[in-house]
PATI-240554 format. One record per atom (N, C-alpha, C): atom name; x negated, y, z. Coordinates in nm, 3 decimals, always signed. Each point is the difference from the previous one (the first is absolute). Layout:
REM PATI-240554
+----+---------+---------+---------+
!  a !       u !       v !       w !
+----+---------+---------+---------+
! CA !       X !       Y !       Z !
...
+----+---------+---------+---------+
***
This chain:
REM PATI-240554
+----+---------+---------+---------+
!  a !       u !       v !       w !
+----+---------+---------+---------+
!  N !  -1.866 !  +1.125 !  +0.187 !
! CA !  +0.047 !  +0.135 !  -0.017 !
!  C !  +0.050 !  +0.053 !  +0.135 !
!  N !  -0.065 !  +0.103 !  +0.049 !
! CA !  +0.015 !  +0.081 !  +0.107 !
!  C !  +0.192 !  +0.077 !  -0.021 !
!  N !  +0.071 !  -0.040 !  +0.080 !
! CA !  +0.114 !  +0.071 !  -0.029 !
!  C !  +0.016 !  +0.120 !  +0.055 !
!  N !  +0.064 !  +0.045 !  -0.026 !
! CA !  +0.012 !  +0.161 !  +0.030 !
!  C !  +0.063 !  +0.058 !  +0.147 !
!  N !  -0.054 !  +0.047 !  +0.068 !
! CA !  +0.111 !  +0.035 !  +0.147 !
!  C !  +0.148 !  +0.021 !  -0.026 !
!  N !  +0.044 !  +0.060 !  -0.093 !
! CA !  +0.161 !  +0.050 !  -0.038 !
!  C !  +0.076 !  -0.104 !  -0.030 !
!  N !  -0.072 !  -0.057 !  -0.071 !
! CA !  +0.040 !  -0.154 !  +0.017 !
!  C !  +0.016 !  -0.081 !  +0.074 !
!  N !  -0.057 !  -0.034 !  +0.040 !
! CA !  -0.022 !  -0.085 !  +0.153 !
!  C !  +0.083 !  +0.049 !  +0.083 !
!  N !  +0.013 !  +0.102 !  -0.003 !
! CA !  +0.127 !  +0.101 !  +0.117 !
!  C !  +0.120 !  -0.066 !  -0.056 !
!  N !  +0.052 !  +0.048 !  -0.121 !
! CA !  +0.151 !  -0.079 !  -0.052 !
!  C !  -0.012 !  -0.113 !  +0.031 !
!  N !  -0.079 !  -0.103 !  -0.047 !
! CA !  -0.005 !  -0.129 !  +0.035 !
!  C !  +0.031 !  -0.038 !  +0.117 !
!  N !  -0.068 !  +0.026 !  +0.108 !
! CA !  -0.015 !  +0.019 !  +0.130 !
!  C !  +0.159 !  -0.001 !  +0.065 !
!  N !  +0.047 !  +0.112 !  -0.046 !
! CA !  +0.186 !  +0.068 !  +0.018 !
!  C !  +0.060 !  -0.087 !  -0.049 !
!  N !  -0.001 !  -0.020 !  -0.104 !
! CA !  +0.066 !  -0.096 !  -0.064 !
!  C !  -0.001 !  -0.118 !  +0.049 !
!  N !  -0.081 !  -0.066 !  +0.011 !
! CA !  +0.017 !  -0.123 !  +0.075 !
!  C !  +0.084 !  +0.009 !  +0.135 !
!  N !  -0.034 !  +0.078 !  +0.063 !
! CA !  +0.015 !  +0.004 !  +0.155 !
!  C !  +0.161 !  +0.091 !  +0.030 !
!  N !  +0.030 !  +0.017 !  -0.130 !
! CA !  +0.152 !  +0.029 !  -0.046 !
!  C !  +0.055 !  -0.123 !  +0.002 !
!  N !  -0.059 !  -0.128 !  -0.069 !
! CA !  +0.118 !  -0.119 !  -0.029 !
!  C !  -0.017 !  -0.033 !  -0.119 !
!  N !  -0.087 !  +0.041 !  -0.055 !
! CA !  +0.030 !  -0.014 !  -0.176 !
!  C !  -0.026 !  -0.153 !  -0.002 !
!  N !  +0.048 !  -0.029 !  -0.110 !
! CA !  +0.031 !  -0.130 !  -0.017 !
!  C !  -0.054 !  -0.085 !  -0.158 !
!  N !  +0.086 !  +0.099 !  -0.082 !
! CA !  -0.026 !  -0.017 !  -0.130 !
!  C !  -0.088 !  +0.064 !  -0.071 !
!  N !  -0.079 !  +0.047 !  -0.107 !
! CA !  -0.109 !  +0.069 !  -0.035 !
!  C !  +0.019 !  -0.012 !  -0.167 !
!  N !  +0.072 !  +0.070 !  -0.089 !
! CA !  -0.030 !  -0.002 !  -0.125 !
!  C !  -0.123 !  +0.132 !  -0.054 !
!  N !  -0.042 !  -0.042 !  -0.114 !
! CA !  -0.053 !  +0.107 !  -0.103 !
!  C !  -0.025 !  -0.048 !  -0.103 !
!  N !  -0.009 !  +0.139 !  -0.089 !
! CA !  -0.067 !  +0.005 !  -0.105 !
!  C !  -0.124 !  +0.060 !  -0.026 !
!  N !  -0.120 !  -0.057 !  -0.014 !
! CA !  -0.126 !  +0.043 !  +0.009 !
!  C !  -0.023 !  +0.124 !  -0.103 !
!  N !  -0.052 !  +0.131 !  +0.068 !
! CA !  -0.048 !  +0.114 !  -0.024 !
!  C !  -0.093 !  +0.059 !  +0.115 !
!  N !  +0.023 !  +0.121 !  -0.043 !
! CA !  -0.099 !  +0.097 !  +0.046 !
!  C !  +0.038 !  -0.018 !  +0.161 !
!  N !  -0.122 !  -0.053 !  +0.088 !
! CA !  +0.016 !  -0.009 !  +0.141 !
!  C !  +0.119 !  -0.098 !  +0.034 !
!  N !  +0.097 !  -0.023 !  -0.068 !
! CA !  +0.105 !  -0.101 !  +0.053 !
!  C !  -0.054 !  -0.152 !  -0.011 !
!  N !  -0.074 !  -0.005 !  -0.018 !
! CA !  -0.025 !  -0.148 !  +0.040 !
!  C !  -0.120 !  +0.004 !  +0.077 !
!  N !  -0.073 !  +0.101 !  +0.030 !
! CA !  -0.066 !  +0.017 !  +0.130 !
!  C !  +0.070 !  -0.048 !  +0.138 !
!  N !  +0.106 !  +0.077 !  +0.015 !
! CA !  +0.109 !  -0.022 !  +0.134 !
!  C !  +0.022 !  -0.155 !  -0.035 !
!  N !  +0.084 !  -0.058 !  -0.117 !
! CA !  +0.083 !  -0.093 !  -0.035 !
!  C !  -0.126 !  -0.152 !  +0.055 !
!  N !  -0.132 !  +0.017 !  -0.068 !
! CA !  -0.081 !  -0.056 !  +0.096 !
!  C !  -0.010 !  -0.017 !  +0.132 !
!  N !  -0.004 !  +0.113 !  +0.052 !
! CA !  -0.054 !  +0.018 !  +0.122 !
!  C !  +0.147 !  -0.062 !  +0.134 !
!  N !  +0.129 !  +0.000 !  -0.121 !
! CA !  +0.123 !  -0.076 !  +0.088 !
!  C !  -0.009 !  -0.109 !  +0.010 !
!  N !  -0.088 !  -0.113 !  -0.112 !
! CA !  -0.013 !  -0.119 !  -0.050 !
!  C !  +0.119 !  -0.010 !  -0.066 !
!  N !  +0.056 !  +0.082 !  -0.095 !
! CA !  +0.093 !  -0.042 !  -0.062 !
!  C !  +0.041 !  -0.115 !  -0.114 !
!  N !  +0.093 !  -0.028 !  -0.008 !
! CA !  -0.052 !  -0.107 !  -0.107 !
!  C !  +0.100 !  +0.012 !  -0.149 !
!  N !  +0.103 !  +0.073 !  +0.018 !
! CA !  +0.060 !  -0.020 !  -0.152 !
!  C !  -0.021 !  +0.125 !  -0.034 !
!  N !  -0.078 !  -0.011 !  -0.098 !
! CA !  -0.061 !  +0.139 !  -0.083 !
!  C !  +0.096 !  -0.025 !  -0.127 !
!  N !  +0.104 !  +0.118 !  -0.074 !
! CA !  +0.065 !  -0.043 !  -0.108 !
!  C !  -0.025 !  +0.059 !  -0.126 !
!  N !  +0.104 !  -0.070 !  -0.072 !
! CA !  -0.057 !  +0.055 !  -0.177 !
!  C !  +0.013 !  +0.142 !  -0.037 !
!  N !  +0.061 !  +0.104 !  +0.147 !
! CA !  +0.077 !  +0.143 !  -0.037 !
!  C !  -0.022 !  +0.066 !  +0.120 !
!  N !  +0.000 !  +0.143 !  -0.020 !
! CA !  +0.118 !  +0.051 !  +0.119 !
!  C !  +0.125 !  -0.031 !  +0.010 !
!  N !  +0.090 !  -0.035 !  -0.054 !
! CA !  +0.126 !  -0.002 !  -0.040 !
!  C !  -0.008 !  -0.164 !  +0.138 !
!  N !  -0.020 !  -0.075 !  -0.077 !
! CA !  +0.008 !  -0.158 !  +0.024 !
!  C !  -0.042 !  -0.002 !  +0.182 !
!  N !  -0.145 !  +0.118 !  +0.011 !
! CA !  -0.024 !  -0.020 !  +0.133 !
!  C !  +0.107 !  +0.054 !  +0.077 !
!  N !  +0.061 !  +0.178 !  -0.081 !
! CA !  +0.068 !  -0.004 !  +0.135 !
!  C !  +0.141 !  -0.071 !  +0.020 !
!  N !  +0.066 !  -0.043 !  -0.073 !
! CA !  +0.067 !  -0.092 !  -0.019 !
!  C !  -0.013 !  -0.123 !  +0.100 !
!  N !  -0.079 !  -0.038 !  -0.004 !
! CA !  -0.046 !  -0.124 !  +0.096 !
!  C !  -0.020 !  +0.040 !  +0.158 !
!  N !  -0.082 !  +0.134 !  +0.012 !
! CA !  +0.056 !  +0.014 !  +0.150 !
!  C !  +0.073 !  +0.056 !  +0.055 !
!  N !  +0.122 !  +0.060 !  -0.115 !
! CA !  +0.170 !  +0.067 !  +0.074 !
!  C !  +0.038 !  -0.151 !  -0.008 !
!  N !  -0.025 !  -0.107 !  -0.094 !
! CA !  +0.094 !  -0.122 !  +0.081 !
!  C !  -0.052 !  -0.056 !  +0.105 !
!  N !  -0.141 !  -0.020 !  +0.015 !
! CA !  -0.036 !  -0.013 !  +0.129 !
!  C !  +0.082 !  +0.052 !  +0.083 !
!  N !  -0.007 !  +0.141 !  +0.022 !
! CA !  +0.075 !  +0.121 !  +0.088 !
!  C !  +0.122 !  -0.067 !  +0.015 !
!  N !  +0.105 !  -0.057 !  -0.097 !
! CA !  +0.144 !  -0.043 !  -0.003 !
!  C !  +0.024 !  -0.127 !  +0.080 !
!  N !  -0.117 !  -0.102 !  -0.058 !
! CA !  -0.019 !  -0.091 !  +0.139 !
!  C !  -0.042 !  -0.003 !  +0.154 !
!  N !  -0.010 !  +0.130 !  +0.061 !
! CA !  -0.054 !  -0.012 !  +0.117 !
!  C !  -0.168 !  +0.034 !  +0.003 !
!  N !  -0.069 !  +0.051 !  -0.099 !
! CA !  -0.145 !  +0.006 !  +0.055 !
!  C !  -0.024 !  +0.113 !  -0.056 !
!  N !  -0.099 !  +0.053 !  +0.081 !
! CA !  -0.014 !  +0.117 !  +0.035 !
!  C !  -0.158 !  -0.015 !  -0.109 !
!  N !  +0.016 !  +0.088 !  -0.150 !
! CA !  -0.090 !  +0.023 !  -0.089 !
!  C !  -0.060 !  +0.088 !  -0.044 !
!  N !  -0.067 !  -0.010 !  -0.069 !
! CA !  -0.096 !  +0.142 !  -0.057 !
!  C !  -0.017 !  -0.036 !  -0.139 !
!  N !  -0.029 !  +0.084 !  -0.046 !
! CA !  -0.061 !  +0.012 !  -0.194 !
!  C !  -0.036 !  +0.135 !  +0.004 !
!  N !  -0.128 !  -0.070 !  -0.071 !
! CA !  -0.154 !  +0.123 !  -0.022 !
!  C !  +0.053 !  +0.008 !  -0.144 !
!  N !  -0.076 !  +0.120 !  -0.038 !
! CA !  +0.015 !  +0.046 !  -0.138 !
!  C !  -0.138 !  +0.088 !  -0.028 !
!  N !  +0.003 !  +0.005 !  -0.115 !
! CA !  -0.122 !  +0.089 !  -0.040 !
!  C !  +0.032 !  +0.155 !  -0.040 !
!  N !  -0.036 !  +0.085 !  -0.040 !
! CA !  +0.032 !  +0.142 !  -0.014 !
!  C !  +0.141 !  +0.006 !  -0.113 !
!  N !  +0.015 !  -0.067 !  -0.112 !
! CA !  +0.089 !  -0.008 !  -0.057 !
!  C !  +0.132 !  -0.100 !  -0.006 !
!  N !  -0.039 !  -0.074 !  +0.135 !
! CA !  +0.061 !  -0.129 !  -0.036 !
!  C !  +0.148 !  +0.036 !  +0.088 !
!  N !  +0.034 !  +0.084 !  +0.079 !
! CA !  +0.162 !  +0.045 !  +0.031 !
!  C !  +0.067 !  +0.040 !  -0.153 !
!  N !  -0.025 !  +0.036 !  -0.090 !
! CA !  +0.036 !  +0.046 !  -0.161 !
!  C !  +0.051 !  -0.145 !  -0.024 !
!  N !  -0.063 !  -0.115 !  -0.043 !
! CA !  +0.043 !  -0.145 !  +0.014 !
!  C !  +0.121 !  -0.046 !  +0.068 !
!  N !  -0.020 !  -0.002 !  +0.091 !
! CA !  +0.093 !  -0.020 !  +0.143 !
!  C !  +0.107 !  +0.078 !  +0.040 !
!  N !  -0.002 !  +0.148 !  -0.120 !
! CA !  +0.109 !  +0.040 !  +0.052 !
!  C !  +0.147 !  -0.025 !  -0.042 !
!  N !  +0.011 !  -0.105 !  -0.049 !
! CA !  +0.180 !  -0.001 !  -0.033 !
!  C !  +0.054 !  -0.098 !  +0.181 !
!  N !  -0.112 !  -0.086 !  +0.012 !
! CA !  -0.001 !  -0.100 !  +0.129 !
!  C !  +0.013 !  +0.089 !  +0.121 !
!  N !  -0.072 !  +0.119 !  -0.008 !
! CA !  -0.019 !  +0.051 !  +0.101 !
!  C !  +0.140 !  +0.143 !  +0.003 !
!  N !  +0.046 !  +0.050 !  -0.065 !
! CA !  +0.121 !  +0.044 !  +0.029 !
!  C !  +0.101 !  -0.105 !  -0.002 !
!  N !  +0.043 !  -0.126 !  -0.033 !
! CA !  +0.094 !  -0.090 !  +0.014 !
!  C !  -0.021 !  -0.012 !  +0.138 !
!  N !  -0.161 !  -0.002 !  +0.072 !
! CA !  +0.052 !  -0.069 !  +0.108 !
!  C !  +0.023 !  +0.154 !  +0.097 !
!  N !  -0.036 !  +0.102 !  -0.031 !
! CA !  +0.087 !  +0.123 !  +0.075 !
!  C !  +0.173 !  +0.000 !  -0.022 !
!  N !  +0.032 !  -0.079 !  -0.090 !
! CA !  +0.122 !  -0.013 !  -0.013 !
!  C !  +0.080 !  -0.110 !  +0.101 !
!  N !  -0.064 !  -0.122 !  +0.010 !
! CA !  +0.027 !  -0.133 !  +0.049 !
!  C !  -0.065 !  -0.014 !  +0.176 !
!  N !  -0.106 !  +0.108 !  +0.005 !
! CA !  -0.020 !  -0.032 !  +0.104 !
!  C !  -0.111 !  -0.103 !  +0.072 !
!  N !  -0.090 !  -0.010 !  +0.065 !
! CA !  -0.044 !  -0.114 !  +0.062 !
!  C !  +0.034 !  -0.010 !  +0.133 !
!  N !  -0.056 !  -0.146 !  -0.003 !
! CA !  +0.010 !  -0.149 !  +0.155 !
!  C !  -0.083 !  +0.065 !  +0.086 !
!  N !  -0.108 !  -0.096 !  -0.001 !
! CA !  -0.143 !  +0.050 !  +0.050 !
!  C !  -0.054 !  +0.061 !  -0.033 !
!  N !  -0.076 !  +0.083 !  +0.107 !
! CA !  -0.070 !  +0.090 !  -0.090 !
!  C !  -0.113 !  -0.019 !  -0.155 !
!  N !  +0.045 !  +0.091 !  -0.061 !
! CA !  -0.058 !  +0.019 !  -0.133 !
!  C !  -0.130 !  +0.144 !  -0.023 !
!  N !  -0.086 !  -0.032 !  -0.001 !
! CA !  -0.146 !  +0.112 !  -0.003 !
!  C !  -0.069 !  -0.008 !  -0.160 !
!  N !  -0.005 !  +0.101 !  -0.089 !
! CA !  -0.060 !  +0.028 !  -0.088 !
!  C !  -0.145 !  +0.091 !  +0.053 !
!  N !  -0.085 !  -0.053 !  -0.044 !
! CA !  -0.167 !  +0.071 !  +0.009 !
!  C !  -0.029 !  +0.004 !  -0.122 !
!  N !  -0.018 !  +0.179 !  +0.000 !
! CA !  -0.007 !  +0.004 !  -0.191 !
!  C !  -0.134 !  +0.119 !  -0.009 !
!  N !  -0.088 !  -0.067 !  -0.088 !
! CA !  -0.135 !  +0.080 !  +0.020 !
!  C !  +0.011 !  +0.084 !  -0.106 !
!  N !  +0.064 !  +0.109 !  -0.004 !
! CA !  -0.025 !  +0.083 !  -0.102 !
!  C !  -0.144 !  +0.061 !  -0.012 !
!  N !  -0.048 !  +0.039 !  -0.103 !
! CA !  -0.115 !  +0.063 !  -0.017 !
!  C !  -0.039 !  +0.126 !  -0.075 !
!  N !  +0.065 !  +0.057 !  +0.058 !
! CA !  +0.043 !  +0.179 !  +0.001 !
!  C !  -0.122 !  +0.048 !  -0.076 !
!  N !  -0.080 !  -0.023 !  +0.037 !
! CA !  -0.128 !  +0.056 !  -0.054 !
!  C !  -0.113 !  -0.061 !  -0.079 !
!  N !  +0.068 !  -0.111 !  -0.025 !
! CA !  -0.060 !  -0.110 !  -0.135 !
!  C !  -0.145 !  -0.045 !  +0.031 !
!  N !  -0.017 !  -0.064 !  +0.158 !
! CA !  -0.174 !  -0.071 !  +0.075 !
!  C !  +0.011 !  -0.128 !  -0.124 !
!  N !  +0.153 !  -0.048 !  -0.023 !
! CA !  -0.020 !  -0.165 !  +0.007 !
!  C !  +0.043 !  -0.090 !  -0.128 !
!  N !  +0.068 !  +0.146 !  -0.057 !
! CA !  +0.075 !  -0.054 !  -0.143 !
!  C !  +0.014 !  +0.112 !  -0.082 !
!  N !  +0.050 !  -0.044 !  -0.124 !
! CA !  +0.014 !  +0.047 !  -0.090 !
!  C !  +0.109 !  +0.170 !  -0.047 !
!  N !  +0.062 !  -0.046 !  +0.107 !
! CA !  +0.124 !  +0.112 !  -0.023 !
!  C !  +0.046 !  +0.079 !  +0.153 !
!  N !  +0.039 !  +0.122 !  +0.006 !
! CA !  +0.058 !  +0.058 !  +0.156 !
!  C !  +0.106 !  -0.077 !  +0.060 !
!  N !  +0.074 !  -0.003 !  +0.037 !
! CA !  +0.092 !  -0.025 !  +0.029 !
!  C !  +0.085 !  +0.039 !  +0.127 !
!  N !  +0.071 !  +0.053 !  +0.030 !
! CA !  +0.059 !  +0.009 !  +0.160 !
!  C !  +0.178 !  -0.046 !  +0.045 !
!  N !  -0.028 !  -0.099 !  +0.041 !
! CA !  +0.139 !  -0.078 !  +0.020 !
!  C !  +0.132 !  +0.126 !  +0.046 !
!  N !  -0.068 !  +0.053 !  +0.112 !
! CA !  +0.051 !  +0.115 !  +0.054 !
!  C !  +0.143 !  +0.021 !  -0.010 !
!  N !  -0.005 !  +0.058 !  -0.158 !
! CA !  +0.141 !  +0.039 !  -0.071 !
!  C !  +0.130 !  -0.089 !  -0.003 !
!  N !  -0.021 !  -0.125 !  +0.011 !
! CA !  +0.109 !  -0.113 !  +0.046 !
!  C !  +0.074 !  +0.043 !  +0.116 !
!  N !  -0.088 !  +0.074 !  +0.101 !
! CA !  +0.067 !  +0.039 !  +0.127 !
!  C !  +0.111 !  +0.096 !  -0.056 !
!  N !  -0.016 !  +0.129 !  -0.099 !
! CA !  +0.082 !  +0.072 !  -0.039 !
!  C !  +0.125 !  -0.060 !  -0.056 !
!  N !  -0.001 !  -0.139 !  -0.056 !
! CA !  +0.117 !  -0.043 !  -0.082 !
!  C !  +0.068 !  -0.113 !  +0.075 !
!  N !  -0.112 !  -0.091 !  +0.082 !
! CA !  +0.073 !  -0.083 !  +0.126 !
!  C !  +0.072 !  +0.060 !  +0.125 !
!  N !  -0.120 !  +0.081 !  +0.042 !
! CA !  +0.026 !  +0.013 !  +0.108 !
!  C !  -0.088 !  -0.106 !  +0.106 !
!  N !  +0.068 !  -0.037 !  +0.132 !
! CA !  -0.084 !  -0.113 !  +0.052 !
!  C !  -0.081 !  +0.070 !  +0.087 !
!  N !  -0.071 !  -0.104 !  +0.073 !
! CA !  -0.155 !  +0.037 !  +0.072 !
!  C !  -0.063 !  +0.007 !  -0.033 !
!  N !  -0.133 !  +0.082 !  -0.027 !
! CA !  -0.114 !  -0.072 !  -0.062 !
!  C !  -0.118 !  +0.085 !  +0.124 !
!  N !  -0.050 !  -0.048 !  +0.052 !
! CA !  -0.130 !  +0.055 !  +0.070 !
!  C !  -0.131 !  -0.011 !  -0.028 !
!  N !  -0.123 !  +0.112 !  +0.019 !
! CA !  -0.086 !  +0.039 !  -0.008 !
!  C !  -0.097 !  -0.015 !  +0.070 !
!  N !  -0.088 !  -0.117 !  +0.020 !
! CA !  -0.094 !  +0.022 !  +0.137 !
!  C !  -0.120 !  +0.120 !  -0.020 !
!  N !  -0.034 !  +0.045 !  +0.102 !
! CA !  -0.085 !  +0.096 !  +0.022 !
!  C !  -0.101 !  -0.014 !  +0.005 !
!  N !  -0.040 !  -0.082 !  +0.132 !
! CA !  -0.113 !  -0.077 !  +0.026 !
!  C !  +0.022 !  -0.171 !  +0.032 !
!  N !  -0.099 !  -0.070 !  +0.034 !
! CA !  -0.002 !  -0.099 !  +0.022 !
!  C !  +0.111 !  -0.056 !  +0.118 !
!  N !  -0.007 !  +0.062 !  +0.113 !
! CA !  +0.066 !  -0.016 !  +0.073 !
!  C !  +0.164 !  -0.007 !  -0.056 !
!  N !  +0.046 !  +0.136 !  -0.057 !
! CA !  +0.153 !  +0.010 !  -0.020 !
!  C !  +0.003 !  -0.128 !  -0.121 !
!  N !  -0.093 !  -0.045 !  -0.105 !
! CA !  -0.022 !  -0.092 !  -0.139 !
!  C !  +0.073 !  -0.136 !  +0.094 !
!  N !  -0.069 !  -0.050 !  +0.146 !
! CA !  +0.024 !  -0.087 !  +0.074 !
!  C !  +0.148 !  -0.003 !  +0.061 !
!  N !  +0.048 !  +0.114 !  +0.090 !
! CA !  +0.113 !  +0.018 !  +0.037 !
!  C !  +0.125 !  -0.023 !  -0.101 !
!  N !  -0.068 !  +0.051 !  -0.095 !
! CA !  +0.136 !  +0.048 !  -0.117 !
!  C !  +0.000 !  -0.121 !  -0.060 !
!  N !  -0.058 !  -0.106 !  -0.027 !
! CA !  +0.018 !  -0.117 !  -0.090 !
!  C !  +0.063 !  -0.099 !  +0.155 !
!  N !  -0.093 !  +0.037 !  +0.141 !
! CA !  +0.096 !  -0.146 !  +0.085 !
!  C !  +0.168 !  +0.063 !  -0.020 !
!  N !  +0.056 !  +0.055 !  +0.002 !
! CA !  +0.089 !  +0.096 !  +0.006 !
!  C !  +0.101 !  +0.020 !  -0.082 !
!  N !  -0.033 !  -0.042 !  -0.133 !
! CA !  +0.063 !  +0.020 !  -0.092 !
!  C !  +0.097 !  -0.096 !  -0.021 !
!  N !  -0.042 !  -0.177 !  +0.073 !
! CA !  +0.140 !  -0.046 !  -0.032 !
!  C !  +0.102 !  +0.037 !  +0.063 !
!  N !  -0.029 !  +0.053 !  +0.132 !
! CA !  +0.145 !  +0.021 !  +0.111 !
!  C !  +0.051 !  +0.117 !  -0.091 !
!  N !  -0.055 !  +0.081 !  -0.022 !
! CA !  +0.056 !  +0.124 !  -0.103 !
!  C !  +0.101 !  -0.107 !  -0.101 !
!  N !  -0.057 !  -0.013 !  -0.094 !
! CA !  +0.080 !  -0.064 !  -0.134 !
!  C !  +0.117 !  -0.106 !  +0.047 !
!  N !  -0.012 !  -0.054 !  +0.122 !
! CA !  +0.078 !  -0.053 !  +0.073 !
!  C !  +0.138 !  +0.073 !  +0.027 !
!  N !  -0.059 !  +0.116 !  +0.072 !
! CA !  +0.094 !  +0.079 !  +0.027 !
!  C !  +0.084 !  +0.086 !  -0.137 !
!  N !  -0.022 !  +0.011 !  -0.066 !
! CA !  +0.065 !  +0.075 !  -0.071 !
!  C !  -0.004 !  -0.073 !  -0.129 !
!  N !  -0.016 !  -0.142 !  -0.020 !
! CA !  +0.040 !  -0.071 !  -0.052 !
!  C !  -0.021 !  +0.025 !  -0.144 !
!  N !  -0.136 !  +0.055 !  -0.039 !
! CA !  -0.087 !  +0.035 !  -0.099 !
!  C !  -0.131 !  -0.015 !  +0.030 !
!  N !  -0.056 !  -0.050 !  -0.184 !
! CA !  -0.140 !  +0.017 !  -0.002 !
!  C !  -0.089 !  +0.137 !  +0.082 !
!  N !  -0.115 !  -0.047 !  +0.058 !
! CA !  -0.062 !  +0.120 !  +0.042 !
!  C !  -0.143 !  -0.011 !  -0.130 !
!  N !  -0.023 !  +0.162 !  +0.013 !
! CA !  -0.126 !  -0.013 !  -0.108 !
!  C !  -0.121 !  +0.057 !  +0.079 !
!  N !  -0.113 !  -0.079 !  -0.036 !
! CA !  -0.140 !  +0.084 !  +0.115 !
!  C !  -0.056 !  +0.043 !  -0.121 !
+----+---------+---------+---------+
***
């Protein structure tokens, strides 16, 4: 399977960020990337994955968790606790919403979390900024001592 350039760009960033740890839950395009990290603990949830890499985050390593278009809905009681609590290392959510329904069953747009969290969440444009914005994102979440969302 030919992977996708947009992909390969995060991947690319991501690595060359530090990432360390690699959870998901297999959906739409998230286990495209989650592959392409060689990741290896794929879990029974969103919930469970992101769970597993804010404690990563709490120990010192700098993580990510993919999600599929619906799978922040799952994850979200984990994911405002840890806007509450804070992370270590940096912490990166990659969440493939699918706004316009290529890949699944239902719309979805994470988006609106920004309205009730708050937080970072960035947008790549093109390939280039997809690259910048994922090496980048742990010193961000670092700094301000929150999840970042791509």
């Amino acid at each position: 399977m030919k992977v996708p350039t947009a992909i390969k760009s995060l991947s690319d960033g991501l690595l060359d960020g530090g990432a360390e740890v690699f959870t998901n839950f297999p959906g739409f395009m998230s286990q495209v990337l989650f592959k392409e990290l060689c990741g290896e603990v794929t879990s029974c949830n969103e919930k469970v994955a992101y769970e597993t890499a804010w404690g990563a985050s709490f120990g010192g390593k700098r993580s990510v968790v993919m999600f599929k278009n619906v799978g922040l809905n799952v994850a979200a009681d984990p994911f405002l606790n840890s806007y509450l609590s804070g992370v270590n290392a940096g912490l990166v959510l990659v969440i493939f919403d699918d706004v316009y329904v290529q890949g699944s069953q239902s719309r979805q747009d994470s988006r609106h979390y920004f309205d009730f969290f708050g937080g970072l969440w960035l947008e790549p444009f093109d390939l280039q900024s997809a690259y910048d914005l994922s090496r980048e994102s742990f010193e961000l979440s670092e700094k301000i001592h929150l999840p970042v969302v791509i």
